[in-house]
C-alpha positions as CSV (number, residue, x, y, z in Angstrom):
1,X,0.0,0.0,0.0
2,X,1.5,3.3,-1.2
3,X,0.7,6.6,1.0
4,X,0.8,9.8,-0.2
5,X,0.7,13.3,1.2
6,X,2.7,12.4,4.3
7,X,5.8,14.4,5.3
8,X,8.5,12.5,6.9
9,X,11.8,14.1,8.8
10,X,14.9,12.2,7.6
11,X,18.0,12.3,9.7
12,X,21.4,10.8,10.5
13,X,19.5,9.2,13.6
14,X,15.9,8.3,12.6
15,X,12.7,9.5,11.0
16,X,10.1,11.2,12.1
17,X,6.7,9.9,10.8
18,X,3.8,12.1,9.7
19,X,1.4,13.1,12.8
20,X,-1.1,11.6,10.5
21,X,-0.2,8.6,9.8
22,X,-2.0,5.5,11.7
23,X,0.9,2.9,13.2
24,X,-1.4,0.8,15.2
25,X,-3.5,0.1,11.5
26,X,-0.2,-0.8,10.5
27,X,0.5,-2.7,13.5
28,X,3.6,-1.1,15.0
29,X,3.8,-0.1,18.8
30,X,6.6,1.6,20.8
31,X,9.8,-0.9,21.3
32,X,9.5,-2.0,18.0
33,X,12.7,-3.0,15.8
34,X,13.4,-2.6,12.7
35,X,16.3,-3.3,10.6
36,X,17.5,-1.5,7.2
37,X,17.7,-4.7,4.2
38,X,19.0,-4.4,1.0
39,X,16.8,-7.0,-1.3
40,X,17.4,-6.7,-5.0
41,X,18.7,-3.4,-4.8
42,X,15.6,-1.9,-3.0
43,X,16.4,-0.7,0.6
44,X,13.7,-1.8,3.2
45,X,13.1,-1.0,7.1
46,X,11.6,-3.9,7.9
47,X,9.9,-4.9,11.1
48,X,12.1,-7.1,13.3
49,X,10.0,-10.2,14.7
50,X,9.7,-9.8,19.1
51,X,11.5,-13.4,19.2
52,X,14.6,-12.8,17.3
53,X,14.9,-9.1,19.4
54,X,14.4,-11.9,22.3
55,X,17.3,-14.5,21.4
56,X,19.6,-12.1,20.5
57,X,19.0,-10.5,23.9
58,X,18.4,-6.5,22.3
59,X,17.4,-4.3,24.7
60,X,13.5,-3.0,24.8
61,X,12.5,0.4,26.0
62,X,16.4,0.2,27.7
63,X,15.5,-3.2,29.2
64,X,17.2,-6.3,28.8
């Protein structure tokens, strides 16, 4: 799904999303991960699954 109309703040240490745009329809909640993938040349944040963050012990909300 494509959006359109949103204004996004890209920086050196994250992204600010648009006050408009709906995470929870999207699924997302605070203490998510994501990772940056490359896959075919497209570049991806995509969502990191809570079990993996889990075995590789990543800290959540600055808790391990």
């Amino acid at each position: 799904m494509k959006h359109y109309d949103y204004e996004w703040d890209l920086g050196p240490y994250g992204i600010i999303l648009d006050q408009e745009l709906d995470t929870d329809k999207l699924g997302w909640s605070g203490g998510d991960y994501f990772k940056l993938v490359n896959i075919d040349g497209t570049q991806i944040l995509q969502k990191v699954d809570p079990i993996e963050v889990f075995a590789k012990g990543h800290k959540v909300n600055g808790k391990v």
